[in-house]
C-alpha positions in Angstrom: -23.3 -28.7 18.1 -23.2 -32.3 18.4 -23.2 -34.5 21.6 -19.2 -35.3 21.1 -18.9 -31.7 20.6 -20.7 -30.7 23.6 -19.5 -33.3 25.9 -15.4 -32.2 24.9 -15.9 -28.7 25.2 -19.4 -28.3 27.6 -19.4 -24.9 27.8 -18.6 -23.9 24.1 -15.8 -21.6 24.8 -13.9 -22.0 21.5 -16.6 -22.2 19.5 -17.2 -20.4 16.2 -20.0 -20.6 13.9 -19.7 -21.2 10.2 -20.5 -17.5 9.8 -18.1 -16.5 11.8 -15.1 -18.3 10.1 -17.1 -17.3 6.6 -16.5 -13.7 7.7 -13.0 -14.2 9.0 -11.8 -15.9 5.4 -13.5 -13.2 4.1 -11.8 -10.4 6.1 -8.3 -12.1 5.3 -9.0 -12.7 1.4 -9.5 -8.5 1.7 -6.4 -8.3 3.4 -4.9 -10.5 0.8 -6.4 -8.2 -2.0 -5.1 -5.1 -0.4 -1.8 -6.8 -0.3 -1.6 -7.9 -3.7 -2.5 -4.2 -4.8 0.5 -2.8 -2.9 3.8 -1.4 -4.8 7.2 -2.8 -4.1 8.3 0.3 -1.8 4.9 0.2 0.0 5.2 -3.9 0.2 8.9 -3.4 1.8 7.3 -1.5 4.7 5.1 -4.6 5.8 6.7 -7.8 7.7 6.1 -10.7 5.8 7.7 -14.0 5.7 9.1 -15.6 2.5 6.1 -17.9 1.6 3.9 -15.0 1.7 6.1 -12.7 -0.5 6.0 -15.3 -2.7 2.7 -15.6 -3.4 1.7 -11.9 -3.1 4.3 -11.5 -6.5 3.1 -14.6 -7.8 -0.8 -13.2 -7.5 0.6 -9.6 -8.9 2.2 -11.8 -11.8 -1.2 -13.2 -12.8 -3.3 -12.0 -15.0 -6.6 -10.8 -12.8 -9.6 -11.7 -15.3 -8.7 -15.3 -15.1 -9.9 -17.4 -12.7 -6.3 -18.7 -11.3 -6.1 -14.8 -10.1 -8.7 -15.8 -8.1 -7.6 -19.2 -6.6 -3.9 -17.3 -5.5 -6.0 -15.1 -3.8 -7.7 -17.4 -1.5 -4.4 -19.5 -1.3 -3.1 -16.6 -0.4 -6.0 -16.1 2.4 -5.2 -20.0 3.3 -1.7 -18.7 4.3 -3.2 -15.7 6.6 -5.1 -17.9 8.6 -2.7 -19.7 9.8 -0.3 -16.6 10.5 -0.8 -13.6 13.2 -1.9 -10.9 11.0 -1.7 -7.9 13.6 1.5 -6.7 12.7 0.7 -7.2 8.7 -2.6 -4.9 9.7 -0.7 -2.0 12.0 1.7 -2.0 9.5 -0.5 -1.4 6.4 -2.9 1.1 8.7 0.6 2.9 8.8 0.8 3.3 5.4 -2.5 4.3 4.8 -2.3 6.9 7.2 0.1 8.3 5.7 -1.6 8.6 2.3 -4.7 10.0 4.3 -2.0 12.7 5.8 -0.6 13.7 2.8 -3.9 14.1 1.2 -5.1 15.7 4.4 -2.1 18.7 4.1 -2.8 19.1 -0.5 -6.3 19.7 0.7 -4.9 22.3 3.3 -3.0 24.0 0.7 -5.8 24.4 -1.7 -7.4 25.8 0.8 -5.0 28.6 1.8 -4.3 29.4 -1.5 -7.9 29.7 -2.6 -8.1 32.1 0.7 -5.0 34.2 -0.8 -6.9 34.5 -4.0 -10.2 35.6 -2.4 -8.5 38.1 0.7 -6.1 39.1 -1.2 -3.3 41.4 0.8 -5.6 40.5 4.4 -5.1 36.8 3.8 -1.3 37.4 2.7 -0.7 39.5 6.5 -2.2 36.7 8.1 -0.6 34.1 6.8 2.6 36.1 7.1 2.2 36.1 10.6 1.7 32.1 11.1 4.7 31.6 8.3 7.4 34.7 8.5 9.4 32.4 6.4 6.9 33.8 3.4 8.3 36.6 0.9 5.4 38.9 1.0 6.2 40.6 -2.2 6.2 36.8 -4.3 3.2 36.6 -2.9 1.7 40.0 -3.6 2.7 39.8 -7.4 1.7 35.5 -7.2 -2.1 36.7 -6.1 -2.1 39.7 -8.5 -1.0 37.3 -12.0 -3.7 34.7 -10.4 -6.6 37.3 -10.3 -5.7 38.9 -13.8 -5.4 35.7 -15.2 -8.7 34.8 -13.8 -10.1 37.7 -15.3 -8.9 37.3 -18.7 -10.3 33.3 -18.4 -6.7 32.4 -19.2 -4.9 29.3 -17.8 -4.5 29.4 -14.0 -0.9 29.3 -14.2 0.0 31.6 -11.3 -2.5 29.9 -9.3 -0.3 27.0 -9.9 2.8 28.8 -8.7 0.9 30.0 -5.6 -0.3 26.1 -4.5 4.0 25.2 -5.2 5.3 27.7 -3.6 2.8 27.2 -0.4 3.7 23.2 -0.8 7.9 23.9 -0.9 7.9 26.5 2.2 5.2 25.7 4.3 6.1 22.5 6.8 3.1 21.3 8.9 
């Protein structure tokens, strides 16, 4: 730090290394990135001011092997500094969450249903009992198509039916 530097601010309370505001332009170009790879419905959800909706559809207008792709983006991490970017953040944490919950309850349902296949009529009962809003015969006769087609090395089309019909009646 130099004398002037020292001598306006003596104990160096604001100060910030070139690393530091390397890593923060860095952080912010990301956030830009992630921005610019947003959909319309997803980019609705996120409060932005006009200037930066501009230039997030002008970056997602530009071709993104030439190097003015590249320039918008860091333009685009120009305007970031200078904005509070904790509400852009919480609200794109939002949506990713729920992306990470929706994978979360697919996974879930694979899951079940590869238990119905394996338990059979055991895994149908207790599943019944969690979810009486479950036909138990569907079931039944679901499982039994998915285990002969299984057999027979055929298309896992019941299995299919099984995973939808879980999906459409179970709410979590």
């Amino acid at each position: 730090m130099a004398d002037s530097e020292f001598e306006n601010n003596p104990e160096g309370l604001d100060f910030k290394s070139k690393t530091q505001l390397k890593n923060e332009s860095q952080e912010l170009y990301k956030l830009g990135q992630t921005l610019v790879g947003l959909g319309p419905a997803n980019l609705a959800k996120i409060p932005l001011d006009e200037e930066l909706a501009e230039s997030i559809a002008l970056a997602q207008r530009i071709n993104k092997k030439k190097d003015g792709y590249r320039r918008q983006l860091q333009f685009l991490g120009k305007l970031l500094r200078a904005r509070e970017t904790a509400d852009i953040e919480r609200a794109l944490f939002e949506i990713q969450s729920a992306h990470l919950k929706s994978n979360q309850k697919f996974h879930q349902l694979e899951t079940t249903r590869d238990h119905l296949l394996e338990k059979g009529d055991e895994a149908i009962n207790v599943l019944l009992n969690e979810h009486s809003q479950l036909d138990r015969q569907k079931l039944r006769q679901l499982v039994r198509q998915a285990n002969k087609q299984k057999e027979q090395n055929k298309p896992p089309k019941a299995a299919r039916e099984i995973f939808q019909y879980l999906k459409e009646n179970i709410q979590s």
